[in-house]
C-alpha positions as CSV (number, residue, x, y, z in Angstrom):
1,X,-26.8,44.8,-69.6
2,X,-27.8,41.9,-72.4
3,X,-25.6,39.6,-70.2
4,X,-27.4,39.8,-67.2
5,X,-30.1,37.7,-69.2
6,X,-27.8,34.7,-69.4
7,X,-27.5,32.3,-67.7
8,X,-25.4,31.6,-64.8
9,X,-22.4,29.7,-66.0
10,X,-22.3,31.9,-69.2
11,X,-22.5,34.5,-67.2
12,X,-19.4,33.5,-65.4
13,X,-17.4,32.2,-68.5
14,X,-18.1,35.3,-70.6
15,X,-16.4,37.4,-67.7
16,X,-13.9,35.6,-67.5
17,X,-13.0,35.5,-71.4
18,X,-14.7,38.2,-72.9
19,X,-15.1,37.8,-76.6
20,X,-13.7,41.1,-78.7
21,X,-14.3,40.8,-82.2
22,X,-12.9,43.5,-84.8
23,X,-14.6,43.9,-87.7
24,X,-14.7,45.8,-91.2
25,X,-17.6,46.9,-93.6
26,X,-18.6,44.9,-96.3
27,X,-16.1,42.3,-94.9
28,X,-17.4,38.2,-95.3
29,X,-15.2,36.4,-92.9
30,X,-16.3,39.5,-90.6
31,X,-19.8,38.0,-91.2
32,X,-19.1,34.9,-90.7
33,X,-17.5,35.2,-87.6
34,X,-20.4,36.8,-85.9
35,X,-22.9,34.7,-87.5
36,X,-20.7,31.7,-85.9
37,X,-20.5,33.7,-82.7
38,X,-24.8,34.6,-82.7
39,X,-25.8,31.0,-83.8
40,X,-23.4,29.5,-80.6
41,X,-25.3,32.0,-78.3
42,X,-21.7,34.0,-77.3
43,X,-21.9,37.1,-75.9
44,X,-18.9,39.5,-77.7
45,X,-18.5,43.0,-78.1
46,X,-17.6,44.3,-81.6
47,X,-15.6,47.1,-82.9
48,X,-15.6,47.9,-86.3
49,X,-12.4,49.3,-87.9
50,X,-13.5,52.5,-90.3
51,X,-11.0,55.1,-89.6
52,X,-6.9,55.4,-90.2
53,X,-6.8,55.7,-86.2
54,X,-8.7,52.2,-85.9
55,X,-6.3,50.6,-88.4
56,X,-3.2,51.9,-86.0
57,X,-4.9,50.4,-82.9
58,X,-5.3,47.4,-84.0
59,X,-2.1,46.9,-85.9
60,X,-0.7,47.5,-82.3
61,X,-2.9,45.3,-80.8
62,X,-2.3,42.3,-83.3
63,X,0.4,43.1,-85.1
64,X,-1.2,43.1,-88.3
65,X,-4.5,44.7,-89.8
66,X,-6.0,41.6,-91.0
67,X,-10.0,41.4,-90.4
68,X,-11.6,39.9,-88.6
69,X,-9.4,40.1,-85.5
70,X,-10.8,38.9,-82.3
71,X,-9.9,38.4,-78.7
72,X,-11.2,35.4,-76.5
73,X,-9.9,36.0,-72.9
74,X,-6.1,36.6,-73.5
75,X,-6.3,34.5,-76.9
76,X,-5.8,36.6,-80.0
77,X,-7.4,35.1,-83.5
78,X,-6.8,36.5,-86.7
79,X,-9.0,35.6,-89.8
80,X,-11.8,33.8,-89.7
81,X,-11.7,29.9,-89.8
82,X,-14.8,28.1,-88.3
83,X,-12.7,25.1,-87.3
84,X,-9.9,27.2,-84.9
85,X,-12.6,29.7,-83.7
86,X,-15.1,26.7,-82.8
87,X,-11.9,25.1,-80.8
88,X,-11.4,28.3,-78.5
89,X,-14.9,28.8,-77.9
């Protein structure tokens, strides 16, 4: 696993609030987000939403089908705004 290069403490903070991003092709806040997320050195997983079956999943999951969508922990973050993102992270 890419994790298991970490350090200790990120180690344990990244398993205990996993970073989910959901992302979309040619999408700019989508970029941003995981340039944001790259640069500060958090490990996330990403899903990117291509298919009618991804939109319905994560309209369940957030309620909406705005991209990016992302998941820190139990936190759910819709958009992209460097300022709330930073603050969760």
């Amino acid at each position: 696993s890419s994790e298991a290069s970490l350090p200790l403490e990120l180690r344990q903070v990244a398993s205990r609030y996993p970073v989910t991003i959901y992302t979309g092709a040619d999408c700019a806040p989508c970029a941003g987000l995981r340039n944001l997320l790259v640069s500060r050195g958090v490990p996330f997983s990403e899903r990117t939403v291509t298919s009618n079956e991804d939109i319905e999943a994560l309209q369940r999951l957030s309620g909406s089908n705005t991209l990016p969508f992302g998941t820190i922990g139990g936190q759910q973050l819709s958009g992209f705004a460097d300022v709330e993102w930073t603050r969760y992270l």
